[in-house]
N, CA, C and O of each residue as an XYZ file, in Angstrom:
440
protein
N      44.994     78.092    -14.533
C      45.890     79.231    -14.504
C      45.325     80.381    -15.336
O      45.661     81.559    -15.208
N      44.402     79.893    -16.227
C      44.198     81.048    -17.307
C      43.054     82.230    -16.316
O      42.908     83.447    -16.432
N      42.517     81.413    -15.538
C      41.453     82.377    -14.937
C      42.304     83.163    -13.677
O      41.520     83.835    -13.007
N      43.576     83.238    -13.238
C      44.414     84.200    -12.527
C      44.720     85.203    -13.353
O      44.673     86.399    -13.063
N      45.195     84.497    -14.908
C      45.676     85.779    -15.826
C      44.728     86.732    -16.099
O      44.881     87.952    -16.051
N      43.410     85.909    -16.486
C      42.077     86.725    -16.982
C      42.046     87.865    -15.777
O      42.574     88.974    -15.853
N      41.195     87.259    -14.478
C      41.294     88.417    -12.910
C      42.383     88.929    -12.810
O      42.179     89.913    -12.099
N      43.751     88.889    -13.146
C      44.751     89.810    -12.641
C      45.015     91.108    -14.045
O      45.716     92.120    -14.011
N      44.248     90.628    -15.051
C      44.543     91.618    -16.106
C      43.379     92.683    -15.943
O      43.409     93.810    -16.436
N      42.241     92.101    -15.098
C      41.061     93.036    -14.669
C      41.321     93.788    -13.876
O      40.510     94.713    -13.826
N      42.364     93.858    -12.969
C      42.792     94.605    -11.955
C      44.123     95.325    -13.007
O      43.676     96.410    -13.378
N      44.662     95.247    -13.231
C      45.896     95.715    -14.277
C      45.043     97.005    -14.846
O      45.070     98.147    -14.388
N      44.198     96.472    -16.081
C      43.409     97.524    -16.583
C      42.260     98.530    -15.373
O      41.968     99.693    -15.654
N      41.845     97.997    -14.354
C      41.241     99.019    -13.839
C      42.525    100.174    -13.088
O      42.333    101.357    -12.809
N      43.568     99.536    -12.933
C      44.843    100.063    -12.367
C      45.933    101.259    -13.628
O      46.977    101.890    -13.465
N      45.126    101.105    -14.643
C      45.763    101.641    -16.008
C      45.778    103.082    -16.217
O      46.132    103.454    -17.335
N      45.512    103.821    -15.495
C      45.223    105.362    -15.662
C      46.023    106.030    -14.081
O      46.134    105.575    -12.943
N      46.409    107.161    -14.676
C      47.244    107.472    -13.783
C      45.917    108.637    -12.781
O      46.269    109.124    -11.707
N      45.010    108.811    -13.142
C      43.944    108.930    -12.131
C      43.439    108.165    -11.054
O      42.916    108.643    -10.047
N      43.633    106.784    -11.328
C      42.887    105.705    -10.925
C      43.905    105.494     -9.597
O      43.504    105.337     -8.443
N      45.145    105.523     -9.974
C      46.327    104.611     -9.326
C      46.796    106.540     -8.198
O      47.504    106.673     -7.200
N      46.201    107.351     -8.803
C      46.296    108.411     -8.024
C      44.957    108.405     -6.800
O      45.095    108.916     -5.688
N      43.917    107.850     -7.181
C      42.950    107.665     -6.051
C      43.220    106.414     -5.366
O      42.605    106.228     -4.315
N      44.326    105.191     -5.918
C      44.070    104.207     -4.488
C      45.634    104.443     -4.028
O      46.225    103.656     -3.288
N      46.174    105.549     -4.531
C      47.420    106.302     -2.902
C      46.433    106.889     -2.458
O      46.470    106.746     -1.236
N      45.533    107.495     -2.758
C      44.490    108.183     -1.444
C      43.975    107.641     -0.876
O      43.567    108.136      0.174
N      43.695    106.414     -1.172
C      42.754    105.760     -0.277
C      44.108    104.843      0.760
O      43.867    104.085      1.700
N      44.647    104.987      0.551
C      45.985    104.143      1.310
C      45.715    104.912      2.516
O      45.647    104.176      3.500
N      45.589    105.792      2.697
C      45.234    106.225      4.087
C      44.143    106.040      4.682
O      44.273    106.359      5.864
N      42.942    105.614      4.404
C      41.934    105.171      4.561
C      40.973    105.990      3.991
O      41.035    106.963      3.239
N      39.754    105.165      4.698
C      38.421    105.113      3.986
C      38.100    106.873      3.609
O      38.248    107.776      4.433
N      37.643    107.060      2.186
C      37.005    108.383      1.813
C      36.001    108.459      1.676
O      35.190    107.534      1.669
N      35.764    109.823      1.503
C      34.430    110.345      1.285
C      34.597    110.747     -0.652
O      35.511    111.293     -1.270
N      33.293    110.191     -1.104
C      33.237    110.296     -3.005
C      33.924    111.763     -3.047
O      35.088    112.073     -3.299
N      32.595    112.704     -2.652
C      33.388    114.641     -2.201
C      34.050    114.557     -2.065
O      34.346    114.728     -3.248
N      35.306    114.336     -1.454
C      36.476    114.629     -1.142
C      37.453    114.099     -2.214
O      38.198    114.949     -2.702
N      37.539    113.167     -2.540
C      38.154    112.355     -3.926
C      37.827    113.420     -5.057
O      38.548    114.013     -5.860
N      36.635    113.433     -4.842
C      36.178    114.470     -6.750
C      36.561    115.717     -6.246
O      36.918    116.346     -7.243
N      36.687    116.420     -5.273
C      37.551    117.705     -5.165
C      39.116    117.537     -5.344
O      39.937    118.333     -5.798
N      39.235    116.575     -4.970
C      41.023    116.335     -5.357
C      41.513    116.980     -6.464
O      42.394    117.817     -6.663
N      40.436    116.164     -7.375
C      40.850    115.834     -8.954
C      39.875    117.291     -9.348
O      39.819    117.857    -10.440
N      39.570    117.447     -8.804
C      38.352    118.716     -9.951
C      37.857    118.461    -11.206
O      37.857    119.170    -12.212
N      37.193    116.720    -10.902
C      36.508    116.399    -12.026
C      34.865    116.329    -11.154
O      34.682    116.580     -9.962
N      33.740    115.879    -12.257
C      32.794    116.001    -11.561
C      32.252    115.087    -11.420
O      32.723    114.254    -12.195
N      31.270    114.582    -10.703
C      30.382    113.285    -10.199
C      30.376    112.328    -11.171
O      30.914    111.229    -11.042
N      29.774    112.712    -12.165
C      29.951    111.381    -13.134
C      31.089    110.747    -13.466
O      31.226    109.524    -13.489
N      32.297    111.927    -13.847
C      33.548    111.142    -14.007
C      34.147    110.180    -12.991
O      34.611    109.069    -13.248
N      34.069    110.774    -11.788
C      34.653    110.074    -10.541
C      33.672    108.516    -10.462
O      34.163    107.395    -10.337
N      32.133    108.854    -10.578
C      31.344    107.595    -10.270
C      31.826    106.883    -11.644
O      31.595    105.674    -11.637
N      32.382    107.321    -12.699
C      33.072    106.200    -13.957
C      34.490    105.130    -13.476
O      34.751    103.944    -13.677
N      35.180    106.244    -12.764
C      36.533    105.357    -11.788
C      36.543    104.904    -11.363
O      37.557    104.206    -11.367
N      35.341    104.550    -10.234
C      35.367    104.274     -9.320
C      34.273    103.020     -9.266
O      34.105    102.308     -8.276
N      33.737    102.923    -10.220
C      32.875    101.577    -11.024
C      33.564    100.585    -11.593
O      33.100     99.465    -11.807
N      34.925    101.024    -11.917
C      35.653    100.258    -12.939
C      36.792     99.862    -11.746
O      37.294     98.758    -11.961
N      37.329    100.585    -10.461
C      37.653    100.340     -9.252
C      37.140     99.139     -8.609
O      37.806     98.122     -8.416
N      35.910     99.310     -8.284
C      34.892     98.570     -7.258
C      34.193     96.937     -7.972
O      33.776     95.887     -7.484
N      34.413     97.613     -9.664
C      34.687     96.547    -10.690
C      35.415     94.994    -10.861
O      35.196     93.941    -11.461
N      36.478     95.605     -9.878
C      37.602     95.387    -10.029
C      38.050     94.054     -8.986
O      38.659     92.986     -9.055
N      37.550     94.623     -8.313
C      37.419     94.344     -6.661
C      38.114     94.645     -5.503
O      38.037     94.199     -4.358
N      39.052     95.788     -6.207
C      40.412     96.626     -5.424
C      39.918     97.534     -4.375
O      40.586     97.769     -3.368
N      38.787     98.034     -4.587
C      38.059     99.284     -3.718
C      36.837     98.406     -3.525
O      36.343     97.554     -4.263
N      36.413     98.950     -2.064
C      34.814     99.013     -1.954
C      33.981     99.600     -1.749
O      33.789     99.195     -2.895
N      32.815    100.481     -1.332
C      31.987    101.168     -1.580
C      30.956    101.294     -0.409
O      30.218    100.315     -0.518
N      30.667    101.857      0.386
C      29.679    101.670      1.692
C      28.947    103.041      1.056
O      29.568    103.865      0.385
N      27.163    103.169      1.466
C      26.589    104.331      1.472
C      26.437    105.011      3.265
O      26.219    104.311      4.254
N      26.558    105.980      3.259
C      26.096    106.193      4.678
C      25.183    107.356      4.641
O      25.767    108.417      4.859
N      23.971    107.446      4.435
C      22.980    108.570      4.461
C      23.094    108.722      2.618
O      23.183    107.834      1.770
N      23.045    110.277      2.469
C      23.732    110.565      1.104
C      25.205    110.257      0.787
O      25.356    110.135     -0.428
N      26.208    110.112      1.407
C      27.485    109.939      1.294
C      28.062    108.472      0.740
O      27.956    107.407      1.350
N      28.417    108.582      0.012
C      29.148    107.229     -0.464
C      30.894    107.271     -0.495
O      31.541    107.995     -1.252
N      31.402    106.438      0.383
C      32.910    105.913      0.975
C      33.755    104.891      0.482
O      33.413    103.730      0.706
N      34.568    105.060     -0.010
C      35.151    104.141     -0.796
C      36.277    103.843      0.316
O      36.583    104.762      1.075
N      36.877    102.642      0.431
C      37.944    102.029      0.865
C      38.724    101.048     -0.108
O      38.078    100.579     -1.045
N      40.163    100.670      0.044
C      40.822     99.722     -0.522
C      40.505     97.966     -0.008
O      40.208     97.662      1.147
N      40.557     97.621     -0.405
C      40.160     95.968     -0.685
C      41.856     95.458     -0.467
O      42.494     94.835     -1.315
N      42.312     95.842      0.715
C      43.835     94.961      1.290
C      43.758     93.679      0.559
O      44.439     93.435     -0.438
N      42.685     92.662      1.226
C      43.069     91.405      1.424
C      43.574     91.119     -0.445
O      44.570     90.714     -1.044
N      42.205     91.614     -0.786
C      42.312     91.714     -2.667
C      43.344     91.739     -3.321
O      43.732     90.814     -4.035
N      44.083     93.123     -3.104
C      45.480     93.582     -3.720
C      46.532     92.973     -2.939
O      47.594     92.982     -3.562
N      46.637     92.257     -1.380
C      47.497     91.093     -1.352
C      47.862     90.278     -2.013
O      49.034     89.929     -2.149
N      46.553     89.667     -2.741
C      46.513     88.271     -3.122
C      46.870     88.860     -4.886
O      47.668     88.302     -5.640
N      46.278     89.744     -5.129
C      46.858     90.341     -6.551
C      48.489     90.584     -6.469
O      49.147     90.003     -7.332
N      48.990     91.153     -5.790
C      50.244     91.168     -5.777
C      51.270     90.048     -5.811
O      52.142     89.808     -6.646
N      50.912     89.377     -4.597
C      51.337     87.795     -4.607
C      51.771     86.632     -5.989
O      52.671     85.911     -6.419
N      49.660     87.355     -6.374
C      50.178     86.429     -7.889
C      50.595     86.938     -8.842
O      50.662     86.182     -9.811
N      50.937     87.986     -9.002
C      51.617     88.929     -9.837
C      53.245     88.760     -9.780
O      53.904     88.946    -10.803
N      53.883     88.391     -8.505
C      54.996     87.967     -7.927
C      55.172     86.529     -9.069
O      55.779     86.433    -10.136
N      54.296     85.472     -8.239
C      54.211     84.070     -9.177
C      54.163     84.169    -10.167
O      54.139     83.044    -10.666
N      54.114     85.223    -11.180
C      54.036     85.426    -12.632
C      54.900     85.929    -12.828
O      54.998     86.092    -14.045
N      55.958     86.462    -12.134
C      57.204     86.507    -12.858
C      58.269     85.640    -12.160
O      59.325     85.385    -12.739
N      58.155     85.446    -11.630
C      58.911     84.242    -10.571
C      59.390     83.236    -11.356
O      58.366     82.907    -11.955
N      60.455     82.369    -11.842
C      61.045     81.555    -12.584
C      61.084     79.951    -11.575
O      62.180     79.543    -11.191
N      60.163     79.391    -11.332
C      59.628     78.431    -10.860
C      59.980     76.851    -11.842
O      60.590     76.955    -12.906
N      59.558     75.584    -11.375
C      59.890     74.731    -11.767
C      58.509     74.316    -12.958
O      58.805     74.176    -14.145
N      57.276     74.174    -12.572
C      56.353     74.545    -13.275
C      55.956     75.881    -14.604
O      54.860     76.088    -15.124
N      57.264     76.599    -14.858
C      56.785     77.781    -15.222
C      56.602     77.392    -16.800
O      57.262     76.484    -17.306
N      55.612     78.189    -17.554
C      55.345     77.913    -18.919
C      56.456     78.925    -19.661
O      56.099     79.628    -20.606
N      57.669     78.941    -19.219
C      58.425     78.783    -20.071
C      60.047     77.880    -20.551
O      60.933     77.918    -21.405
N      59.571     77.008    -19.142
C      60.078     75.563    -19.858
C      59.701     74.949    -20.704
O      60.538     74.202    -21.210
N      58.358     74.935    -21.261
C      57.844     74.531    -22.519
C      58.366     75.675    -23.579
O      58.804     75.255    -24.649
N      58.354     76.708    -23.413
C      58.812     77.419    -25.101
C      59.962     77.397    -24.798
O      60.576     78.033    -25.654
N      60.903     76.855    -23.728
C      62.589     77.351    -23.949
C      63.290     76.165    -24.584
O      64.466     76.194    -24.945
N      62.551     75.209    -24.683
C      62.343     74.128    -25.969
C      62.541     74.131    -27.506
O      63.101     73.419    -28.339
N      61.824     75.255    -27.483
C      61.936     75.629    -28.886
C      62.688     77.180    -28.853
O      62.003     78.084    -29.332
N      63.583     77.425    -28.504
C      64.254     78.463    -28.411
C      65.230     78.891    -29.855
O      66.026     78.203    -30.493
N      64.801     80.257    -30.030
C      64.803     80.732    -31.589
C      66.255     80.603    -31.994
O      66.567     80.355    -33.159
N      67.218     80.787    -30.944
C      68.722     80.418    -31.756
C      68.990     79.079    -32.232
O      70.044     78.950    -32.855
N      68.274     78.064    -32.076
C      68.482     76.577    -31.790
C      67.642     76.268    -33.515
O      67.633     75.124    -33.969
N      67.099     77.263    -34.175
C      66.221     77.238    -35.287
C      67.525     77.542    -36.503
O      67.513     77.017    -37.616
N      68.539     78.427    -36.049
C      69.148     78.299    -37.145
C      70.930     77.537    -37.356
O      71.439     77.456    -38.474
């Protein structure tokens, strides 16, 4: 279980900036062009190729070259399965690790 928390906190933090989470509603419409993303924002090449490393990082976006042009798309199947288990992590299940601490539950201390 610990290695869902570890990968889903990698996607959390690449998801942490309200730049970031503003380029994958753009990409919700499909596949872009890098140009077109960095004109959005009116930041410049390096910044965008910093987002979008920590994106593709991530495994939420992916990245095709076509000539000079580089295209980013969203990673569906990815952020399905991120969502899903993001669901199972708050979900109050029979397995959940907090039947073990509701054991020791702090009113029951005094």
């Amino acid at each position: 279980m610990d290695d869902i928390y570890t990968k889903n906190a990698e996607i959390m933090n690449a998801l942490s900036t309200p730049i970031r989470l503003q380029i994958m509603d753009m990409l919700s419409c499909g596949e872009l062009c890098a140009s077109v993303i960095q004109e959005s924002f009116s930041i410049t090449q390096p910044t965008l190729s910093y987002h979008m490393k920590i994106l593709t990082s991530a495994g939420v976006v992916s990245m095709r070259n076509e000539g000079k042009y580089v295209f980013y798309s969203l990673k569906m199947e990815k952020l399905k399965i991120f969502l899903n288990e993001i669901e199972q992590i708050i979900t109050l299940k029979e397995e959940c690790v907090c039947h073990s601490i509701m054991e020791n539950n702090c009113r029951e201390q005094y």
